[in-house]
C-alpha positions, 0 to 999 in steps of 0.5 A: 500500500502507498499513501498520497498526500497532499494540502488543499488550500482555501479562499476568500472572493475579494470581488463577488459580483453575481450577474443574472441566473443562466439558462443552466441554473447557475449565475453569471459570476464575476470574482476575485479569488485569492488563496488563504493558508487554512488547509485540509490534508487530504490523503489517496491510501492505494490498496493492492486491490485493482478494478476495471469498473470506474464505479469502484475505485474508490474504496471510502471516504473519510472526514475528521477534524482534530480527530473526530468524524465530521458528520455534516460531510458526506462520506460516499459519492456524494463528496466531491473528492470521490467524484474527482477520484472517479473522473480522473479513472474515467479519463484514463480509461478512455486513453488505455481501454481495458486498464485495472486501476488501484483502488483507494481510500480517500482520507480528509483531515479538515481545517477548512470549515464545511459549508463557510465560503472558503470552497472546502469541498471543491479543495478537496476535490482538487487534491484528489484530481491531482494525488489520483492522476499522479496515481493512476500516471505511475500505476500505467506508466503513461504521462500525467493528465496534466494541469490543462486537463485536470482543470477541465474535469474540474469544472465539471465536478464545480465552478470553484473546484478550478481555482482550487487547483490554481490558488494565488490570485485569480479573476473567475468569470462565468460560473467562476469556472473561466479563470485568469491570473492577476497580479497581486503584490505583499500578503494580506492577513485575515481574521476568519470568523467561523459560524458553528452552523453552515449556510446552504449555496444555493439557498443563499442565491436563492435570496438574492434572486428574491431580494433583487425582485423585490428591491434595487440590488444592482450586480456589481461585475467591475473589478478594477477597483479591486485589482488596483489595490491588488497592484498596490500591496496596501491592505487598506486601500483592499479593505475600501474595495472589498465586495459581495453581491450575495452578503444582503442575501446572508445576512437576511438568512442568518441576520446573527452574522450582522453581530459578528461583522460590527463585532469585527469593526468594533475590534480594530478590523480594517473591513469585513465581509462575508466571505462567498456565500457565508457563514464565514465573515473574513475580517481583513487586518493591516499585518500579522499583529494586527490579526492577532489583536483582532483575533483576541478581542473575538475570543468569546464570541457566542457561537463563533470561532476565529482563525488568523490566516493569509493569502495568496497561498498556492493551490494544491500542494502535493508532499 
């Protein structure tokens, strides 16, 4: 048996403006991803054991935080890490018709809290692209899949998944799936505030769609606020940019996140905002100190956790 591991890293959207629904459900996105350092390890364990059924390479899948089972985390092929593992067999199936794969046994320590915004689930999925095309190269003896066709079988599997793999700091367009780099210089520091209850996608969009029937809710899509304070290094003039479409639709569904962002402010946060579709509030702080005050004035907060972490951080990190 060998072992696989590697870190999936989560985000924040420092720009989430979200244009019209499409035809196929999914809203028009435009964001600005970036990369934090709060990461779950996610491990491929291959058996000795090989199939030719792409429905059975995956063994199981296991979620635990501090060494407890995560029960809110689906544990078959429902998660997206499984799925992943599946599509990447599936495409080598198609180039080597009649291979044996090994089967494995998906293993996730989780950092990065399930349904917060910070794409969890689609980290997970990405380590799991690039640990099993890695897996399955070496097992044919063939050359790797590669980036440009893991990204592809990404977005299939979601429209964060993508960025996922990348990290750093992106543009996502479409679904948020069409990605383009952006430059970004120093490192910013955050203060996450984590809900103990999470907040559903698509019911988050859901209340947008609701909000801007009933109200004048205007979708934001120009980024060049945002990308010029990228460009600068400075933290404040980040803060005066930082936006998201779908926060009026968070905070309407969970109105006690309101309480955690004027908490932040009160603490010394240079802005807040709540992070993807929520619960996770990202509290943007001047520098490592500065976080760690804000973190301490949190401590206590009813139902809420804090985490000091920064970005741009890479996407998967295999080791």
């Amino acid at each position: 048996m060998s072992i696989w591991h590697a870190a999936a890293h989560s985000k924040v959207n420092l720009h989430l403006g979200v244009g019209d629904a499409r035809e196929d459900g999914y809203h028009e996105l435009v964001t600005v991803f970036q990369g934090l350092n709060i990461a779950d390890d996610v491990t491929l364990r291959v058996q000795d054991t090989y199939v030719a059924e792409i429905a059975e390479v995956v063994h199981s899948c296991r979620a635990e935080a501090a060494g407890q089972r995560m029960l809110d985390v689906p544990e078959d092929r429902r998660n997206l890490a499984w799925r992943a593992v599946e599509s990447v067999a599936a495409a080598y199936a198609k180039k080597h018709a009649g291979a044996a794969f090994p089967v494995v046994d998906i293993h996730m320590n989780k950092r990065i809290p399930a349904a917060g915004g910070m794409a969890g689930g689609s980290a997970d999925a990405a380590a799991a692209l690039v640990l099993a095309d890695r897996i399955y190269a070496q097992h044919l003896q063939v050359a790797e899949l590669g980036m440009g066709k893991l990204t592809e079988l990404a977005a299939d599997l979601g429209a964060d998944v993508p960025f996922m793999l990348h990290g750093n700091t992106m543009l996502g367009t479409g679904r948020g799936d069409e990605l383009t780099s952006l430059m970004s210089r120093g490192s910013y520091h955050w203060v996450m505030a984590l809900s103990n209850k999470g907040l559903s996608t698509p019911e988050v969009f859901h209340k947008l769609d609701e909000l801007r029937a009933k109200e004048e809710l205007h979708a934001h899509l120009d980024i060049t606020e945002v990308s010029q304070a990228l460009l600068s290094g400075d933290p404040y003039r980040l803060a005066g940019s930082l936006h998201n479409d779908l926060q009026p639709a968070a905070l309407s569904l969970r109105p006690d996140l309101r309480t955690t962002l004027v908490a932040g402010e009160r603490a010394g946060a240079l802005a807040g905002i709540v992070s993807g579709s929520g619960p996770t509030i990202a509290l943007l702080c001047a520098d490592e100190e500065h976080a760690l005050e804000v973190s301490g004035e949190l401590v206590g907060l009813r139902g809420v956790r804090v985490v000091h972490t920064s970005g741009p951080a890479p996407g998967v990190e295999v080791g």
